[in-house]
N, C-alpha and C positions, 0 to 999 in steps of 0.2 A: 710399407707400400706393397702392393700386391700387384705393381709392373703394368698398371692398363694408364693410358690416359688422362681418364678421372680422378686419378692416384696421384699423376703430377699435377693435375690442376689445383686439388685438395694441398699438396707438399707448397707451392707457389704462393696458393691463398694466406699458407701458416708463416710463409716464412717472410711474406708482407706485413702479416699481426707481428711479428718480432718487430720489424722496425720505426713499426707504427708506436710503438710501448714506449712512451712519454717518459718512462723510468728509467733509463736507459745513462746510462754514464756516457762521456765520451767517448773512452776506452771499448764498450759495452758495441755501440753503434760502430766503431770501425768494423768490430770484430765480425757484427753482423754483414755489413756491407762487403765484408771479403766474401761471406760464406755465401750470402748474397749471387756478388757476381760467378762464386761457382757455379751453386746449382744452373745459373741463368744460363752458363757456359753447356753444362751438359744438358739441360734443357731444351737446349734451341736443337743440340746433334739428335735428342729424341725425335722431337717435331719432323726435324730433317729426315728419320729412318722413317716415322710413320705414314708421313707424303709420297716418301719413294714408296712403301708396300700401296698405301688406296693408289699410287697412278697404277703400278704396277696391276691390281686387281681390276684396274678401271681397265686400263691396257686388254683382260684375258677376258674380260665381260665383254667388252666392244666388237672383239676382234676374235675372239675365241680360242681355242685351246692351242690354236699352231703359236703360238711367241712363251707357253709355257712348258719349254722344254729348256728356254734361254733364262728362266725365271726361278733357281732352282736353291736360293734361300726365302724366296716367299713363298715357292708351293711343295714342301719337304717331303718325303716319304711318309706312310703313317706312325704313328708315333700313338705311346699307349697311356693316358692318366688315368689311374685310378682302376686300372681293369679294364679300362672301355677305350677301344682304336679313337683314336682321333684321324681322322682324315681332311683336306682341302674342299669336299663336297663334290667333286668330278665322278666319283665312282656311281656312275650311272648305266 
């Protein structure tokens, strides 16, 4: 997984085709069902972080810059990948 959205939707889709698999033993189908309601478990706390970051950005787009100084693990210092700054796009 390479941690975006798409990533878990794709992880969700494959781990529906497991349980979908007609070949499946009893044993087979429990085991999936557990793994099942994991992912499902840390799945949902994703969902939950990424709704809190869009209101969050929704919040600093509406309202502008004054609420992020209170917002200060979704708009980080810059930070570097690859050789090239990453920034929040404020430096204007």
């Amino acid at each position: 997984m390479k941690n975006r959205l798409i990533d878990l939707n794709n992880h969700l889709f494959s781990q529906l085709e497991r349980l979908s698999d007609e070949n499946l033993t009893a044993e087979q189908i429990e085991s999936e069902v557990k793994r099942t309601d994991a992912i499902v478990a840390v799945s949902e706390q994703l969902i939950r972080n990424s709704d809190l970051s869009l209101r969050a950005a929704t919040l600093v787009a509406n309202h502008g810059d004054r609420f992020k100084p209170m917002l200060p693990t979704i708009f980080r210092q810059p930070d570097t990948l690859e050789g090239k700054a990453i920034t929040d796009g404020s430096e204007k």
